[in-house]
Residue, then its C-alpha position, 0 to 999 in steps of 0.5 A: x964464338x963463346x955460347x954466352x956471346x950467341x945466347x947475348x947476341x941473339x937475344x938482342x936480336x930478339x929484342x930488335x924483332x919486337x921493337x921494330x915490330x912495335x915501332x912499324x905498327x908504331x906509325x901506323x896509329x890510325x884507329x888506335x886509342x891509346x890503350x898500350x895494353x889494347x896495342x901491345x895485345x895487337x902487336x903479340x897477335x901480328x907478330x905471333x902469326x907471322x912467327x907462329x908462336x904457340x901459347x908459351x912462346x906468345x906468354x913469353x913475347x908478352x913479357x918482352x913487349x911489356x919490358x919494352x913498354x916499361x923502358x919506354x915509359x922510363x925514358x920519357x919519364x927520365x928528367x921529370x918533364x916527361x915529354x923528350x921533344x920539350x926537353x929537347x927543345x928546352x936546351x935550345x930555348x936560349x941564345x947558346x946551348x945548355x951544354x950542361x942541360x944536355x949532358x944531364x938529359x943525357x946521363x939521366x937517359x943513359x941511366x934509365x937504358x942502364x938499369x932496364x936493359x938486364x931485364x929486357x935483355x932476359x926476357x928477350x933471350x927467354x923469348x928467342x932462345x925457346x923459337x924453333x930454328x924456323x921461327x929463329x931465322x924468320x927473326x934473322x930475315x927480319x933483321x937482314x931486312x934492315x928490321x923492316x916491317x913483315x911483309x904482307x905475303x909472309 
């Protein structure tokens, strides 16, 4: 396999690690305050110390997370309501579906996804290209999990 396909593909794998580290602790609110720095901050220390990041590797885990976010904050903001559950249900408001509602919900999702994704996909091989080979298959484990959360043993 060419090295840009690994270097591709290992970087997303990367990303995967971080959003299902953020969507684990994501249902897991109880006490959080709605603070996004205060969470992600959360999630760097718990992720960092299952993967025993040093300070740069947890500067460049900081990145991603807050290139997440941004994509995140994108997404919900695509289309203006802000709120994906009532534009979703919005198309459903009539007695037929608003096919052309959809398909504009969609092509603005589409678009928001197309113009974060370089950056996400840099920062996600900034950080998993700079694991050491211990940390890079704790992030493979991870993954072979099904991007289940880390467990509480290791």
């Amino acid at each position: 396999m060419k090295h840009w396909i690994k270097r591709t593909l290992f970087g997303f794998a990367g990303a995967a690690v971080v959003a299902g580290s953020i969507a684990g602790c994501a249902g897991q609110r109880h006490g959080w305050s709605g603070d996004s720095a205060e969470f992600r901050s959360k999630m760097v220390e718990r992720v960092g110390s299952k993967l025993e990041l040093d300070a740069s590797q947890k500067q460049k885990l900081t990145v991603l997370a807050e290139k997440l976010q941004a994509q995140r904050e994108a997404m919900r903001g695509a289309g203006g309501a802000g709120d994906p559950r009532s534009q979703f249900k919005a198309l459903f408001a009539g007695n037929k579906l608003d096919q052309a509602g959809a398909a504009k919900l969609v092509d603005e999702k589409t678009a928001a996804v197309r113009s974060g994704s370089p950056e996400i996909i840099a920062a996600a091989a900034d950080f998993y290209d700079n694991l050491n080979a211990a940390q890079q298959q704790k992030v493979r484990e991870f993954m072979e999990r099904g991007g289940r959360r880390w467990s509480h043993r290791g």
